[in-house]
N, C-alpha and C positions, 0 to 999 in steps of 0.2 A: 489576558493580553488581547488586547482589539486592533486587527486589520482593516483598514478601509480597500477596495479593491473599487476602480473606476475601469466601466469596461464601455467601449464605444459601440452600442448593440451589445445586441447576442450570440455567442457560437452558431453558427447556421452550416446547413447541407441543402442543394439545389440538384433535385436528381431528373435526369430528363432521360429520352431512346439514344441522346447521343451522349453523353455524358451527366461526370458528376461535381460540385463543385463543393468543397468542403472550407471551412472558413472558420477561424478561431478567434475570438476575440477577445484581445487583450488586453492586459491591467494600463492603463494609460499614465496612472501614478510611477509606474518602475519605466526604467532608462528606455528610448526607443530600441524595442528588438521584432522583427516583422522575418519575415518568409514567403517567400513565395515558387511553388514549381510542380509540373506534370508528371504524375506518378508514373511510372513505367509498372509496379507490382501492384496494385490497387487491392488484391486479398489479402495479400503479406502483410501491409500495409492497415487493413482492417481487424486481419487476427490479432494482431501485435496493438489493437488499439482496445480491442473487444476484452483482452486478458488485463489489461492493465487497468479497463473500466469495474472487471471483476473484484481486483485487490481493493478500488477506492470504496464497494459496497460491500464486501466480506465482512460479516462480524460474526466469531465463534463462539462470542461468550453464551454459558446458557440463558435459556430465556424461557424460564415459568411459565405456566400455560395459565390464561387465565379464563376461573370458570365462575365467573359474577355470579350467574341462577345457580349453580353448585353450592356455593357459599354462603349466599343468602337462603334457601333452602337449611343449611348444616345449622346456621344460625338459628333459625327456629324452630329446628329439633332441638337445639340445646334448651331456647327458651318454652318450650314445650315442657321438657323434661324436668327444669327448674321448677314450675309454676306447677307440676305435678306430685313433687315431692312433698310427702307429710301428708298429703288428703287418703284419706279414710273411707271418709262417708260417699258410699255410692253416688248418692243425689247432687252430690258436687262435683262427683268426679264426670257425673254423665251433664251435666251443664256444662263444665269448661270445655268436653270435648263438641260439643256443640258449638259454642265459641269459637273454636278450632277449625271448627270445617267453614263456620261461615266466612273466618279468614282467607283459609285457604281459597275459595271461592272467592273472592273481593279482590286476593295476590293475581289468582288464575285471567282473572277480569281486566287488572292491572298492565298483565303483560300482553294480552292481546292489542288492549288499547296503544299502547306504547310503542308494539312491533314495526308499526310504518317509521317513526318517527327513530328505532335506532339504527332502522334499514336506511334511513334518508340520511344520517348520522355517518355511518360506515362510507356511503359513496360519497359525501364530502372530504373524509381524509383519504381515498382513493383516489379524487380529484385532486387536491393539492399535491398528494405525492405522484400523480403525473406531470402536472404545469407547475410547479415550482418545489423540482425535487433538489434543488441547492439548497434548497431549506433542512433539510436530511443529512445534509453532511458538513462536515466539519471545514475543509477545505477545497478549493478546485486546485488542480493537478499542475504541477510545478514547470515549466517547459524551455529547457535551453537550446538557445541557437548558438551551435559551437561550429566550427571551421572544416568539422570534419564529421557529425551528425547533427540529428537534434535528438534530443533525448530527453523524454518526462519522467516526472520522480511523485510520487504520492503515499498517502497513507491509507492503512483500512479504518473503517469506523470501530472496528474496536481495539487500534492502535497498537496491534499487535503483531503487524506485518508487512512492510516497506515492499515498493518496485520502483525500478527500475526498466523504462524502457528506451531503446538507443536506436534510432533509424538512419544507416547510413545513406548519403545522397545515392549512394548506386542502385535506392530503390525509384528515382525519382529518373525519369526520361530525361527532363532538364530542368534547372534551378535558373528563374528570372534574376531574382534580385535577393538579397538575403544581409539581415544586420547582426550579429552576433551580441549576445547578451541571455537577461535570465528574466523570465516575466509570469504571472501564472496564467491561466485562461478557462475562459468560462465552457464547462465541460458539464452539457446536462443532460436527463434522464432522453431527452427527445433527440440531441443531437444522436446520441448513443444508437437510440433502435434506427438512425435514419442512415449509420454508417453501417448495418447490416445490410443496406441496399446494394454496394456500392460490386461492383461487377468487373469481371477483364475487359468486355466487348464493349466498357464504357472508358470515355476520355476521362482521367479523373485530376481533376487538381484541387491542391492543397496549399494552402498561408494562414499562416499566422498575420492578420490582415494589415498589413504597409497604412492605408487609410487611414485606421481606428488614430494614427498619431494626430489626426491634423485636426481635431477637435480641437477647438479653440476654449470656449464657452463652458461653462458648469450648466448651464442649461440646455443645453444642444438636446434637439429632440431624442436624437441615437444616444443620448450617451444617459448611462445609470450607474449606479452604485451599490456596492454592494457592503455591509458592516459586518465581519464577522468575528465571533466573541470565538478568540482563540486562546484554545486551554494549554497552560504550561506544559503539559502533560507529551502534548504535541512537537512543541518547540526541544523540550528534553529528549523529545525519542530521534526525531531526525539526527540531532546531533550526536545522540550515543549512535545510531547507525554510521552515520563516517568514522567514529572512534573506533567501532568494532572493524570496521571493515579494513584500517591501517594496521590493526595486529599481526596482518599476514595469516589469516588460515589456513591451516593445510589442505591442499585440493588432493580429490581421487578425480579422475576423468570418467565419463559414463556415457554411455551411447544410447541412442533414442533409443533403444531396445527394451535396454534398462530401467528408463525414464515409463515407458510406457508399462515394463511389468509393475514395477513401484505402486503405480496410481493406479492401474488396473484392478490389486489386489487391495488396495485400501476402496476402492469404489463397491467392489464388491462384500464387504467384510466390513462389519459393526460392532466395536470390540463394548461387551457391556459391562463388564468387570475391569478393575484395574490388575496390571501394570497397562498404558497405553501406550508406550514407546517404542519406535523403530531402532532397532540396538545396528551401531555400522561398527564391524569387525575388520581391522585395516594391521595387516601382517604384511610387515616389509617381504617384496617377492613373492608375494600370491596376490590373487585376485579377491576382490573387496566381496564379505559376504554380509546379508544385514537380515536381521532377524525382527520377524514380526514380533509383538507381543499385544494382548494376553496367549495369541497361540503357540507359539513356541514353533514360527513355522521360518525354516531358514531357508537363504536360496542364497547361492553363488553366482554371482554377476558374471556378465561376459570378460575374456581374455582380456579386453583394452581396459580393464576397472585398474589394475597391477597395483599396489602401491609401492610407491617408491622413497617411502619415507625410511628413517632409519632406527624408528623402535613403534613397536606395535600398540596398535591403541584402541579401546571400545569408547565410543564414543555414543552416549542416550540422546535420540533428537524427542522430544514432546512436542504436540501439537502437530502433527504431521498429515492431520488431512489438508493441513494447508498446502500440500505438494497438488494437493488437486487442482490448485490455480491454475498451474500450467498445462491443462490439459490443451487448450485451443493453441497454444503452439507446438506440440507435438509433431503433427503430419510436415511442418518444415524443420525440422529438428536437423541438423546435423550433428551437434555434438553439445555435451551438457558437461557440469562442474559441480560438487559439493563440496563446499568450504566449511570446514567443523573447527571449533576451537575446542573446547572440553563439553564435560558435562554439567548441565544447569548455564550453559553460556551460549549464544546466538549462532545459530548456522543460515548461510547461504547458497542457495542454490542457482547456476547460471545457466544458459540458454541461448545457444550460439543458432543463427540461422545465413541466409548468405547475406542476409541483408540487415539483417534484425537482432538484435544480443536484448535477454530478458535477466534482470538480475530481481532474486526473489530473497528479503531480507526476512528471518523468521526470529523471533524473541524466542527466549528460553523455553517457551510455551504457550500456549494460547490465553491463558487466564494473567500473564505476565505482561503487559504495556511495557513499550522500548522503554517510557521514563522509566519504571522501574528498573530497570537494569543505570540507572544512572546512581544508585545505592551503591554503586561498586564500580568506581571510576576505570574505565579499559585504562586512561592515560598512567593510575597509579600502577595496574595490574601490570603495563609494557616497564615500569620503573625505568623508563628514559631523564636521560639526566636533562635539566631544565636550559633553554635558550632563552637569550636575550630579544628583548620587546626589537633591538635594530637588527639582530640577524632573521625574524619572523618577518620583519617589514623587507625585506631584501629577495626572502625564497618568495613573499605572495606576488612582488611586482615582477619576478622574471616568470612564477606561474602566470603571471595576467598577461604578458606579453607575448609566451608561449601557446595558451589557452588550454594544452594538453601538455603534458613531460611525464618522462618519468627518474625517478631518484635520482639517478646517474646524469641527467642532463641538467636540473636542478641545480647538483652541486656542482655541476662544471659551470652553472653561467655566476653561482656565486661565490666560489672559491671554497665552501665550506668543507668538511666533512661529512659522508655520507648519512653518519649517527645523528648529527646534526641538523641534515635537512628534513630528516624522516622525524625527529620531532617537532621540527618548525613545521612543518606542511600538515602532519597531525594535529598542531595549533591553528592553524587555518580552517582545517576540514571542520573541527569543532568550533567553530566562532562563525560557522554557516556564510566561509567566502569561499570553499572549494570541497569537490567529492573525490573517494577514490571510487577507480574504476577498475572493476574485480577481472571484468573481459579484456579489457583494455591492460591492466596490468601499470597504470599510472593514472596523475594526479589531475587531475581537469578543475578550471577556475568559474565556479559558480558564485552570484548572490545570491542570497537565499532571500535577504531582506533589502529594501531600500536605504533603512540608515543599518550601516553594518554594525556587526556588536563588536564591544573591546577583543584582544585576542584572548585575555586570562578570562573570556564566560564559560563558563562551564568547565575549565580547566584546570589544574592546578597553576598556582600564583605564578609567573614568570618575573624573574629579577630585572 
């Protein structure tokens, strides 16, 4: 699947002794949606940008070391070894090894000569992946202006790990002007190290740039494009992440305390044998205990973990150094949430701060891509009985109208049934017109695309 993305410029940051100015530049092809206003938190604000640029570069899969002179080396030992087998006679054997050495001398020759030219090699792709590292990734980062935050949505490059970031206006001093809607924006390897600058004792302001609309012309000097070859792989896993996220998972609440022993202890600790999974012990009326493994090292969360569920459950999370993402939001942490369905099934982690809410979507495991979990529909696994194509069309336009609700207000603005609207809006969230919001605890009205998809993609048939 191929994206066209039309951005007017580039993302840009302008940092001076008095201030900072920060500037997003947006897809001009999707509906006009702009922002503009004065940070009041300006680190809040950077950490909460800095963690979510982490998810879009993460990738866990292994990755082979490669040892080119090791290999070629092994290779002719092998071929040594072959062309020595069966000889006898001395006087040939002390020839070929003579042959041997002169090679090796001629290889040794070879790679001196060559050393400039793979050192000049090396800094050409260190080049490129500094000045045109959107070449590196798959997608730039999702960004809606909604009524009551803005908040990005992205993937990791090895599609294994969804975020969520939500910036309430009450980080912002004051909001100019603002157009609600869903757009992506050009987010680069330079903007990134330039928002590390970004300081309290500076003025800082932030848009998603109003401007970029008023290109006229395909030619416009400011304006470029961008084509990117977008893998199904992609498009399946966003949408199995809204799927998973309407199941309703059970939450334990966890306190930065927690959060920060969690990752402390995975920071420290290299598990090199298998079992690799963090096992969460959740007994209705005690507090939640979670057991490392391969060591077999358990610890008892603080008082506020309680569960409060009504039968006890272990639940195996895999791939859990991905909880290290969240380190840079730690020190504002107030309060956090993991969301577990079962075992071999998607857990999330969230991230309350006063300003700032992170939600951290993880796949069954690191080696697992979200498509993969679309082998096993959430919508079959919820067995909700199917609505009709006009009651889906009736919850999306009171969600468009609302831009945020939840279940209970949905089905009051359209007469339905509660059973009802939670699989209409499930039909939505999966057809990439709406997310649920795990902090939020409701249903918020996203595009995800310019031409929307039918409501039955990726879901079962609706009558």
């Amino acid at each position: 699947m191929q994206l066209t993305h039309a951005y007017a410029g580039a993302s840009r940051i302008r940092s001076s002794l008095r201030g900072t100015d920060v500037s997003f530049a947006p897809d001009l092809s999707r509906e006009p949606t702009f922002f503009r206003g004065q940070l009041a938190r300006p680190v809040t604000f950077r950490d909460a940008l800095a963690a979510l640029y982490d998810v879009v570069v993460s990738d866990l899969r292994y990755q082979p070391k490669s040892r080119p002179a090791y290999e070629a080396w092994l290779a002719e030992q092998d071929r040594i070894y072959l062309d020595q087998l069966g000889i006898v006679e001395g006087a040939v054997k002390a020839q070929l090894d003579r042959v041997h050495d002169e090679l090796a001398e001629l290889f040794a020759k070879k790679q001196s000569l060559m050393a400039p030219f793979e050192k000049a090699k090396l800094q050409y792709f260190q080049y490129l992946y500094k000045r045109d590292y959107d070449a590196w990734l798959v997608l730039d980062p999702i960004i809606t202006v909604a009524p009551d935050e803005l908040f990005f949505e992205c993937f990791s490059k090895d599609e294994s790990t969804y975020a969520k970031l939500g910036v309430r206006y009450s980080v912002f001093e004051r909001v100019d002007e603002m157009a609600t809607g869903t757009t992506n924006v050009d987010f680069s390897l330079g903007l990134h190290r330039e928002l590390q600058r970004m300081r309290t004792y500076r003025r800082t302001r932030f848009e998603v740039d109003p401007g970029g609309f008023e290109v006229a012309t395909d030619d416009a000097p400011a304006h470029h494009e961008k084509k990117i070859d977008l893998p199904d792989s992609w498009l399946a896993g966003l949408l199995q992440v809204q799927s998973a996220m309407t199941l309703g998972p059970s939450g334990v609440a966890l306190t930065p305390i927690d959060l920060y022993d969690i990752i402390g202890f995975l920071k420290g600790h290299k598990a090199r044998v298998s079992p690799r999974w963090l096992l969460w012990k959740l007994t209705p009326g005690e507090r939640t205990r979670v057991v490392f493994e391969p060591w077999k090292v358990e610890r008892e969360l603080s008082p506020a973990t309680v569960y409060h569920g009504e039968k006890p459950r272990e639940v195996k999370m895999w791939g859990r150094d991905r909880l290290k993402l969240l380190e840079r939001l730690l020190p504002g942490c107030r309060a956090a949430r993991v969301h577990l369905l079962a075992d071999g099934m998607p857990s999330f982690i969230t991230v309350d701060q006063a300003d700032v809410s992170f939600t951290l979507g993880m796949s069954a495991w690191t080696r697992k891509q979200w498509a993969d979990e679309a082998k096993h529909d959430y919508h079959e696994i919820d067995r909700m009985e199917a609505v009709s194509t006009h009651e889906i069309e009736r919850v999306f336009e009171a969600l468009r109208t609302r831009k945020r609700a939840t279940l209970g207000e949905l089905a009051g603005d359209v007469k339905l049934e509660v059973d009802a609207v939670r699989n209409a809006a499930s039909r939505i969230c999966q057809s990439g017109r709406g997310i649920f919001d795990l902090v939020a605890g409701a249903y918020r009205h996203r595009e995800l695309f310019r031409e929307p998809l039918p409501w039955s993609a990726g879901a079962p048939a609706v009558r």
